[in-house]
Each structure stands twice: as C-alpha cells, then as structure tokens.
VMD Tcl script that draws the C-alpha trace (Angstrom):
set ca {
  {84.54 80.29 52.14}
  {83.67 83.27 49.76}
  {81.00 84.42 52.18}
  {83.64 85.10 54.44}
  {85.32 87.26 52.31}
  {82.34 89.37 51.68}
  {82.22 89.80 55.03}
  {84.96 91.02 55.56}
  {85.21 93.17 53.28}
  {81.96 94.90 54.54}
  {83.55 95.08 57.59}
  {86.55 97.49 56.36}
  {84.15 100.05 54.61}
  {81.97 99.93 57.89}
  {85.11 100.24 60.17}
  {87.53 102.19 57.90}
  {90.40 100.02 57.87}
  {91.94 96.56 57.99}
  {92.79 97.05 62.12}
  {89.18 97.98 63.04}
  {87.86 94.98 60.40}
  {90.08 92.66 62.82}
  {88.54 93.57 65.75}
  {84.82 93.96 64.72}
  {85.56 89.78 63.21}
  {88.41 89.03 66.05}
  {90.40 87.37 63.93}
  {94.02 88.96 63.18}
  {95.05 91.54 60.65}
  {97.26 88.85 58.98}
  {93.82 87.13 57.84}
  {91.94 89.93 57.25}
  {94.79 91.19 54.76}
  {94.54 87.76 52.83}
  {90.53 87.61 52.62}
  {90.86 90.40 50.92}
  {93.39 89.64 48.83}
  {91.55 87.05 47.43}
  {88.89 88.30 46.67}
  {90.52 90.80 44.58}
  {92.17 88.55 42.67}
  {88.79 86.59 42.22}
  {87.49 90.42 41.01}
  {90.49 90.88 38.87}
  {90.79 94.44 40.46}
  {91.34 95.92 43.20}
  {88.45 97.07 46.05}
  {90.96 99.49 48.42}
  {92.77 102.51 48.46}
  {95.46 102.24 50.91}
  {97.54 105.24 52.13}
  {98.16 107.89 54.59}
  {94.98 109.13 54.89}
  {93.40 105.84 55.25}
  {91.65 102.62 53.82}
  {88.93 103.78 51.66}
  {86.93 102.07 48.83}
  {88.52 102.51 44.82}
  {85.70 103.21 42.29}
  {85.16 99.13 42.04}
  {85.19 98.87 45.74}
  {82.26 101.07 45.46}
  {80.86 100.05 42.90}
  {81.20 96.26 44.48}
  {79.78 96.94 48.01}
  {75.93 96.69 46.93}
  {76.40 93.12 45.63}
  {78.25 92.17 48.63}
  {75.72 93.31 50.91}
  {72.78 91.40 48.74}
  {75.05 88.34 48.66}
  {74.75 88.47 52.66}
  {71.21 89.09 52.29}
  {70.85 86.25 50.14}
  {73.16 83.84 52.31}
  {70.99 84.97 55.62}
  {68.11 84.00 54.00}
  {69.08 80.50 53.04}
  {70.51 79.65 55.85}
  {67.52 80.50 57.98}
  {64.79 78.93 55.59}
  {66.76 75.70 55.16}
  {67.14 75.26 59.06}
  {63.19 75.71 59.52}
  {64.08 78.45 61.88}
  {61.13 80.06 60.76}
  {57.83 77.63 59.43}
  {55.31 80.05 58.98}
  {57.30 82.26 57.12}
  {57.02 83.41 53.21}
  {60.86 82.56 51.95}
  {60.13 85.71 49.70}
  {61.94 89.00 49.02}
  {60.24 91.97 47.93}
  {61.73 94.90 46.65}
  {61.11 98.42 45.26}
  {62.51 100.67 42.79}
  {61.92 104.04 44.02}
  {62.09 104.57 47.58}
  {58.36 106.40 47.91}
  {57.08 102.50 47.75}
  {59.43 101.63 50.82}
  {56.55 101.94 53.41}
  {54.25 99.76 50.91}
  {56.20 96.95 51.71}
  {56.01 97.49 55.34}
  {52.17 97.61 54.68}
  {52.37 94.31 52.94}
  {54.41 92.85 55.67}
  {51.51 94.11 58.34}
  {49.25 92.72 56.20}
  {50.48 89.35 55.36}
  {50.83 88.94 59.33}
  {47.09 90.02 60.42}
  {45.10 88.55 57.28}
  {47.30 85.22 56.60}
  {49.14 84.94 59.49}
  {52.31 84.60 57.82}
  {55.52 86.93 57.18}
  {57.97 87.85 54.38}
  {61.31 86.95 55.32}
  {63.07 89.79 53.46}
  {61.87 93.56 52.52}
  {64.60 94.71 50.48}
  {65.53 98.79 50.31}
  {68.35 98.54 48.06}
  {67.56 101.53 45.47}
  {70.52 101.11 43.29}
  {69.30 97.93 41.85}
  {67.89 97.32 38.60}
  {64.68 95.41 39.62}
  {63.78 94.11 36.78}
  {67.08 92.42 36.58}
  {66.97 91.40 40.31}
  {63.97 89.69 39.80}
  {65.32 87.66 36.42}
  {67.99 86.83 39.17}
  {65.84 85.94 41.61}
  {67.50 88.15 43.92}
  {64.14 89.35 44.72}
  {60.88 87.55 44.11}
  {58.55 90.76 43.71}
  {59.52 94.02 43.03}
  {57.54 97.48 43.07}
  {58.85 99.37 39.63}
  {57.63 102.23 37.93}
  {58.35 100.83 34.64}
  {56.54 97.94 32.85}
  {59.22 95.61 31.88}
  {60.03 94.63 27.80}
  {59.52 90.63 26.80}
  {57.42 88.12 27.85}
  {59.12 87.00 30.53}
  {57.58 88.55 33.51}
  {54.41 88.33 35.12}
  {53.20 92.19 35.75}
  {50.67 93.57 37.71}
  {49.32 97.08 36.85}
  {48.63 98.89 40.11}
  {46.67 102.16 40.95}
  {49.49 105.06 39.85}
  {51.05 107.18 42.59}
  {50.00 110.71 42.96}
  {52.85 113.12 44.14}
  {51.86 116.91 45.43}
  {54.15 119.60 45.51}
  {54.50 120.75 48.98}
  {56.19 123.57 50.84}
  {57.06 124.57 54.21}
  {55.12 127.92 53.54}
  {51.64 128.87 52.13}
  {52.44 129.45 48.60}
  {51.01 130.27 45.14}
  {52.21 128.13 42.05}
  {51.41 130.88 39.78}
  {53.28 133.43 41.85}
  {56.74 131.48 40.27}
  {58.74 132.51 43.15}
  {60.11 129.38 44.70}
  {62.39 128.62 47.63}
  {65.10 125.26 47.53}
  {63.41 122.55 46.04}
  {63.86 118.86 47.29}
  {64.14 117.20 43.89}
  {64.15 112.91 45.10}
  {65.34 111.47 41.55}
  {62.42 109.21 41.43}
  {63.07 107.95 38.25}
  {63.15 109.30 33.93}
  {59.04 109.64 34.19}
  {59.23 111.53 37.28}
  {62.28 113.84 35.82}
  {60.04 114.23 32.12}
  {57.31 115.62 34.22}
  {59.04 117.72 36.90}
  {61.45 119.56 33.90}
  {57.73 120.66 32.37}
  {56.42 121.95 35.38}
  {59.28 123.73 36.94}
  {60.83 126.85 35.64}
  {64.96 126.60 34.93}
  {65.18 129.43 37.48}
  {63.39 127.84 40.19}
  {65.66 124.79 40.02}
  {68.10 125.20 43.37}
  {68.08 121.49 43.76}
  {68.76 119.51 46.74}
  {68.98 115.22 45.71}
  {67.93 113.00 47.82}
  {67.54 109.72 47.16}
  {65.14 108.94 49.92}
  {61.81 110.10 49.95}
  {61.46 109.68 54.00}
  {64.92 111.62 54.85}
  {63.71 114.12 52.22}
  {60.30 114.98 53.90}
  {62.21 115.27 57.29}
  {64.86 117.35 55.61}
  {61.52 119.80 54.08}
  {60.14 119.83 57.34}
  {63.09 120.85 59.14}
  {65.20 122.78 56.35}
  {61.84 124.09 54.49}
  {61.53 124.43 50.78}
  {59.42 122.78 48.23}
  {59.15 119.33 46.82}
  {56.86 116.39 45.46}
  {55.74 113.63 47.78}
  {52.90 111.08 47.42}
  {49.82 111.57 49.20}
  {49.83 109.15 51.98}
  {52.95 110.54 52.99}
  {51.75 113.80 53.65}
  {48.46 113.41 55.68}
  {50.78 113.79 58.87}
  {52.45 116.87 58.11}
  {49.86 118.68 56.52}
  {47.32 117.62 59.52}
  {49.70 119.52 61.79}
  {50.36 122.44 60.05}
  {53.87 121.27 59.11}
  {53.87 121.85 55.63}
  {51.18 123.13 52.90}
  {49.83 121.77 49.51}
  {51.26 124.69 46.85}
  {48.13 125.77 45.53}
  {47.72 125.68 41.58}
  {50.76 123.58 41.70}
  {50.11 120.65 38.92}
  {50.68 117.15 40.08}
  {53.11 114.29 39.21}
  {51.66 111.23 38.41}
  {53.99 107.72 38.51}
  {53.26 104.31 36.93}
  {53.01 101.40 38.95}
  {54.01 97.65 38.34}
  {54.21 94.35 40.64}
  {56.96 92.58 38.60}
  {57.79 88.99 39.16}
  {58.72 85.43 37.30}
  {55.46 83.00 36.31}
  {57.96 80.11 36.55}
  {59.15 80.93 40.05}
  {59.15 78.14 42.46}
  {56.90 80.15 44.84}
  {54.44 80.98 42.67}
  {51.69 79.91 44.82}
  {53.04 82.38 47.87}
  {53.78 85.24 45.06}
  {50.06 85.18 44.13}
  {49.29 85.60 48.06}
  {51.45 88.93 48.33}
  {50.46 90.04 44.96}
  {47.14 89.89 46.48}
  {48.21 92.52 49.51}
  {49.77 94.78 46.80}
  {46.00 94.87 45.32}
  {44.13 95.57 48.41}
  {46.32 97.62 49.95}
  {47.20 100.51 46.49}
}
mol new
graphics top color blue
foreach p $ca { graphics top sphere $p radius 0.5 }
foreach p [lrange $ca 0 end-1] q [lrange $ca 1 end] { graphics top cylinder $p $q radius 0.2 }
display resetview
C-alpha cells in the first residue's frame, strides 16, 4: 500500500538511514530498500542521497517530505472518523498561514470543547503550505491567511487585523536609530512591505525564524528586537522580560477565515467560523 511507503520514507529522514528506518518499522532492510524504490519510480525521481557520509534527503526528497507528512495526516484522520473512534468529534482541519495564528487555533479548539462540547480532530501547523490551495484541496477545511483569496470560489471571513509591536530585550528609543539583532519572523509580503519602511538598511542584522513562539523565546533569551502580536506579549512584558520600543510604529496584518461554501461540512464550518469571531 502507498501509505506504507510514505511511511517509510518518513522514517529514513527521521532516523537517518535505511538500517535505523528498519528498526524504528521492524521489518528488514531488504523491504525498506524496495518501498522506497517504488516510490521513486512512482515520483519519477529520486528522494535520497546515498554515500559515505550518509542517507540524506536530494532537493525532491525535501521538497517531497511535507506532502508525505500531510498524506499521513490525512490517512490518520480517515481512518479514525470512519471507525467512529471518536462521535463527538468535528472531522475538520484547520490551518494557518503564518505561524503568529498557531495559538488561535488552540483557542478555537478550547473553545469548541467548553461552549459546544465538541473537538476538531486536526489543528494543522504546517507553514509551508499554500492555504488557499490546501483548502481548494480539502486538505484543510479552514484556514487562517493573511491574504484574501482571488475568484469566487471561497467563502471568506474578514477578521479583526493583527497588531504586531516592536519589542526589545532593553528599554529603547525608536528615534534613537540604534538597534541591536533584530528577529525578523518572515510573516508574509505585507508584513515584509511594512517592516522594509520602518526599518533603516543599517539596522537590518537579521535573524529568520519562521516561528513566532521559538522566536520570542530566542528574544527573551538571546535579546534583540523584533515584532510580535499583542497577546503574545502580555507575559513577557508583565514580568519585565522584554519592553515595548517606544515611538516604534506598528505592523498591522490582514486577516481572513478561508474555506469552500460547497464543503460537505458546511454546517460544522459555520460552528468554528463562529469561534474564530468571538474569540479575534
């Protein structure tokens, strides 16, 4: 079965090599060897590197390895809603585009449970996917973008915009222009539009990080400055972690709920959209 393969060829990235892929699956080298094969003749190219310093993933292989890991997704969650394992469940996925709206969907989740009494079976943190094409796919049934998508096709919900401050790990003066490391999260072309007005070229010693919460922890511990949205900074500021750069102009983001009209679910999509509301 296909699945299998994908599977398996998780397993070598996670494990480094065909040998430690055979023992994570116990099943022999021989057939781990041939899974693979296939599958890279199903690709038409090939997913491994193989020499003496090791298995390690080609440019495809790469390039492969997030569709893999949705395809397990995917699989997981069919097999589970089509056994009933789960009844008073949501058989939705929700996703986001930029990974500031990652604890949004662990606030929908909360909320879903306490005010319907019911769950979303998958929250989705894949950043690397186009959204609005996961949710033509139907790999997701909701995502959070910051991009209104073109054509009729989608449903959208405008929701309130996201407000990023420019923090640092040191009382500081915008105006004064003399800025340490600066976290720079490559939230997108309308955050990257804004940010190239605000900041100087010679304050732009950039750190990337593609994760909003490992960048705050990296601020925090590292120091430096960088833009975060509010509700992820009433923590650290409270405690004297890190301060609001005075004068410092703000970043503001656009805000969507994307998702198909003609979706099965419909009637469980309007519930969650509902949460996204109430809770932005």
């Amino acid at each position: 079965m296909q699945i299998r393969n994908f599977e398996t060829f998780l397993a070598i990235a996670d494990f480094g090599g065909f040998h430690g892929a055979a023992q994570h699956l116990n099943v022999t080298q021989t057939a781990v060897s041939a899974r693979i094969k296939a599958l890279e003749e199903t690709l038409g190219t090939q997913l491994f590197s193989r020499g003496p310093g090791g298995t390690r993933l080609t440019a495809s292989g790469r390039q492969f390895r997030p569709y893999a890991e949705q395809m397990l997704r995917t699989w997981s969650n069919v097999r589970v809603e089509l056994s009933g394992q789960y009844k008073n469940r949501l058989s939705l996925r929700l996703g986001t585009q930029l990974s500031i709206w990652d604890p949004l969907l662990v606030d929908v989740a909360i909320w879903l449970e306490t005010e319907l009494g019911k769950l979303p079976m998958t929250l989705n943190y894949d950043h690397s996917m186009n959204m609005h094409e996961a949710v033509c796919q139907q790999l997701v049934d909701i995502a959070i973008t910051n991009d209104a998508p073109v054509g009729t096709r989608f449903g959208v919900v405008e929701l309130p915009p996201e407000k990023l401050l420019l923090v640092s790990d040191k009382a500081s003066d915008f105006e004064d222009g003399d800025f340490p490391l600066f976290m720079n999260l490559e939230l997108g072309a309308q955050y990257q539009a804004q940010l190239q007005d605000i900041l100087p070229e010679r304050s732009q010693q950039h750190i990337f990080l593609g994760n909003a919460m490992m960048g705050l922890r990296y601020l925090t511990k590292r120091g430096g400055i960088g833009y975060f949205p509010v509700n992820m900074l009433e923590e650290p500021l409270s405690k004297g972690e890190l301060y609001l750069v005075r004068r410092a102009p703000e970043i503001v983001l656009s805000c969507y709920a994307v998702h198909l009209p003609e979706n099965p679910a419909r009637a469980q999509i309007k519930e969650v959209l509902s949460g996204f509301v109430q809770l932005r």
